[in-house]
N, C-alpha and C positions, 0 to 999 in steps of 0.2 A: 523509310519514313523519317530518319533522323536526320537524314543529308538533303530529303525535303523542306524538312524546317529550317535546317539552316540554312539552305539557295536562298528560300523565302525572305530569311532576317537580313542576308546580305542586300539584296534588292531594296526591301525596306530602307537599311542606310543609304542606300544609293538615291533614293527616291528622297529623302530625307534632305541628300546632300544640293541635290537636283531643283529644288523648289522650295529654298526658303526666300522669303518677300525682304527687302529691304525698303522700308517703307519713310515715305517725304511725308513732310508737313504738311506739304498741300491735301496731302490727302490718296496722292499717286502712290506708284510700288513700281520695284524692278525686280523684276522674278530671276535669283542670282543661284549659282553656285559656291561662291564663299565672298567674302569681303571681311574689309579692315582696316583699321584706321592709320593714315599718313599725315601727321602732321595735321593741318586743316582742310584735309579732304578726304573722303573714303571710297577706296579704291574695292573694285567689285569687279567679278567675272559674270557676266551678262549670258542668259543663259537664251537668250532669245536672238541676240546677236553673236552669240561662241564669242567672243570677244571679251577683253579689260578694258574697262572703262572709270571714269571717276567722277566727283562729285563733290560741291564742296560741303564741309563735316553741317553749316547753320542752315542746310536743305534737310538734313538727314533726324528723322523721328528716331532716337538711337533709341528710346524708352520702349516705346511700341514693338521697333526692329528686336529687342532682346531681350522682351516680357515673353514674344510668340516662338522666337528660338529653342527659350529655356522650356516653356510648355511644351512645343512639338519634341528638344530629347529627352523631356519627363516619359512622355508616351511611348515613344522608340525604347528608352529604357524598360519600361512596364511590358512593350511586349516583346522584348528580347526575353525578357525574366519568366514571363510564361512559356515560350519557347523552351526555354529552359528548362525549365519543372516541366514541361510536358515531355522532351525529352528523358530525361530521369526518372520520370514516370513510366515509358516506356520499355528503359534499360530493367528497372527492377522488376517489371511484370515478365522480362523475357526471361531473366534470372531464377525466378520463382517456377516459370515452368520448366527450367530445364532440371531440374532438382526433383518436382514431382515426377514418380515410376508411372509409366505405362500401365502396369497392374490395375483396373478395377480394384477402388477399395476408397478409403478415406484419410488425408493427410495433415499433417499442421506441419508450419516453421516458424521455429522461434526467431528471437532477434537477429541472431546467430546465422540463421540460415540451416539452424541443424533439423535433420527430417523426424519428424513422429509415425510410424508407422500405426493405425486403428485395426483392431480384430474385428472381425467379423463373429458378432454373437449368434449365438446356436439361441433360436425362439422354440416356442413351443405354444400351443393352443391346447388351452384347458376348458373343456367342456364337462356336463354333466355325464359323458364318456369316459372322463380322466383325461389325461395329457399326452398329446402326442407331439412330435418332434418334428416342425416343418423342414422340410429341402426343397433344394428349387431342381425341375424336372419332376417331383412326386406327386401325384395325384390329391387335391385338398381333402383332407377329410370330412367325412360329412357333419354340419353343424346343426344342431338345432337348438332354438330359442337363444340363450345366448351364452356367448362364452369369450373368452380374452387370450391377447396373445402376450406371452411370458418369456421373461430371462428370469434366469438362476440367479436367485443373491438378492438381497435390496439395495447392494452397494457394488457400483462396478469396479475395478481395480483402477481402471486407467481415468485420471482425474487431470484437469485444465484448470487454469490458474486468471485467466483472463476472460471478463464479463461478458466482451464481445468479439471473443475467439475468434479467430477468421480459420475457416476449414479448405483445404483443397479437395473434390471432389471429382474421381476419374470414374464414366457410368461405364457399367460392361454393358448396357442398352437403353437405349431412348425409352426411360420410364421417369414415373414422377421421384421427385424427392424431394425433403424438407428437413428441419429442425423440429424433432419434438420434445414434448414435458414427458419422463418414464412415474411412473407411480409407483413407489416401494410397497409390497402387501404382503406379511405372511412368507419371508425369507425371498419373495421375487418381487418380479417389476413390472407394471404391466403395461405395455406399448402402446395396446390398442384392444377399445372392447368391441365385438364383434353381435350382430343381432340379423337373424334371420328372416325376411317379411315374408309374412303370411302370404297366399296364395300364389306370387310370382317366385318362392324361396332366394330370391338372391339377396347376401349378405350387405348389410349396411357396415360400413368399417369407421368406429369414431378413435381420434387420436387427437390429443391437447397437441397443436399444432403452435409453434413459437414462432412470430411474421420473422421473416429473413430479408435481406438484399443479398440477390446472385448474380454475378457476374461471369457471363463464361466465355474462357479465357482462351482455349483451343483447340479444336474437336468435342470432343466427349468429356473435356475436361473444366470444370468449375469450381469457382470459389463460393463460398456463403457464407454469412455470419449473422449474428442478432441485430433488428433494428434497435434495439434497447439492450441495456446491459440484463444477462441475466441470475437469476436469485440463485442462491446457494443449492445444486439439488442434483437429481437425476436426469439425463439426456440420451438423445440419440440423434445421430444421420440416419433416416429412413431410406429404402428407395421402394418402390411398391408400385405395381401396378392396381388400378382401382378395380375391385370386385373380385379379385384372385388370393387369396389369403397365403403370399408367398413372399409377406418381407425380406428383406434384409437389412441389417440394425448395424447399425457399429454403436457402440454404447458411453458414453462416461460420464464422471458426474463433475460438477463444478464444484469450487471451493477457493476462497479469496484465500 
């Protein structure tokens, strides 16, 4: 891709070099490869007869001829400069993923390039049953009317410093995920409330959901982050399948 863009810009100059107008007063043009000025004539390589040819300088519109020069390498400039950043854009994203592990799990990199590794919180579902400890593979347990899914603590240890953190995210499966808001209550936190509907019993699952932009970057691998900076509090990477009460959380809280 990189050696794409740059064939690309080469051309560009070539095309550039290939079809600038050297323009008369009468109002005509000579479609030229370069020219310059000799004394009182301006000598030009003619691109329509491969040849040098000349002119004399009180035919020659020099204002016109090198008002449209300077514009046409204004543009050549601007989009070499894109090329550019798009390249450098492309270096840093290949960079980033080579740093992120293969693991299933949740990442950040600082300015540095240094890796954060995210745990995986252990949830649990609190019903008017008491509290049971979900795993993925274990059979859900049964809910009724309603009840919330919980981490230990109102405060998570592992804490970010940046409003609109950007996360690296590797899925161990094509399920959903998001950014959510965690609720502190009574020494826990609660992820997500849970409500059973009447006669068809399947679980309704609500979670303060915080909008993201994801970008994903190679297989199974993604970035995400907040479309807004977010407030001072509790958080999570969710991944969840809808209707299965068998999250998975990685947890932390923010703090400027």
């Amino acid at each position: 891709m990189v050696r794409l863009v740059l064939a690309l810009l080469l051309l560009a100059t070539m095309a550039f070099a290939a079809i600038s107008k050297l323009y008369l007063k009468d109002g005509n043009y000579h479609l030229v490869r370069e020219w310059k000025i000799e004394g009182d004539r301006v000598k030009f390589y003619s691109t329509e007869r491969s040849d040098w040819e000349e002119v004399p300088l009180a035919l020659v519109d020099l204002r016109r001829t090198q008002a449209e020069s300077e514009e046409r390498k204004k543009d050549l400039d601007d989009d070499a400069k894109a090329a550019s950043d798009e390249s450098a854009a492309i270096r840093g994203q290949r960079s980033e993923i080579r740093k992120i592990p293969q693991d299933a799990g949740v990442y950040t990199l600082d300015d540095k390039g240094n890796l954060t590794v995210f745990d995986l919180a252990k949830s649990k579902v609190h019903s008017s049953k008491g509290r049971t400890v979900l795993q993925i593979a274990v059979p859900v347990p049964m809910i009724t009317g309603k009840a919330t899914v919980e981490i230990d603590q109102e405060h998570s240890s592992r804490m970010v410093h940046e409003d609109r953190q950007e996360f690296f995210f590797q899925l161990e499966k094509e399920e959903r995920f998001g950014l959510i808001k965690l609720k502190p209550h009574k020494g826990v936190r609660i992820a997500e409330t849970l409500t059973t509907l009447p006669v068809s019993k399947e679980i309704d699952e609500e979670v303060e959901e915080v909008p993201t932009f994801t970008k994903q970057l190679e297989g199974g691998l993604y970035k995400i982050w907040p479309e807004k900076p977010m407030e001072p509090g509790e958080y999570a990477i969710i991944e969840f399948t809808p209707g299965k009460v068998e999250p998975r959380i990685w947890d932390f809280q923010f703090q400027k």
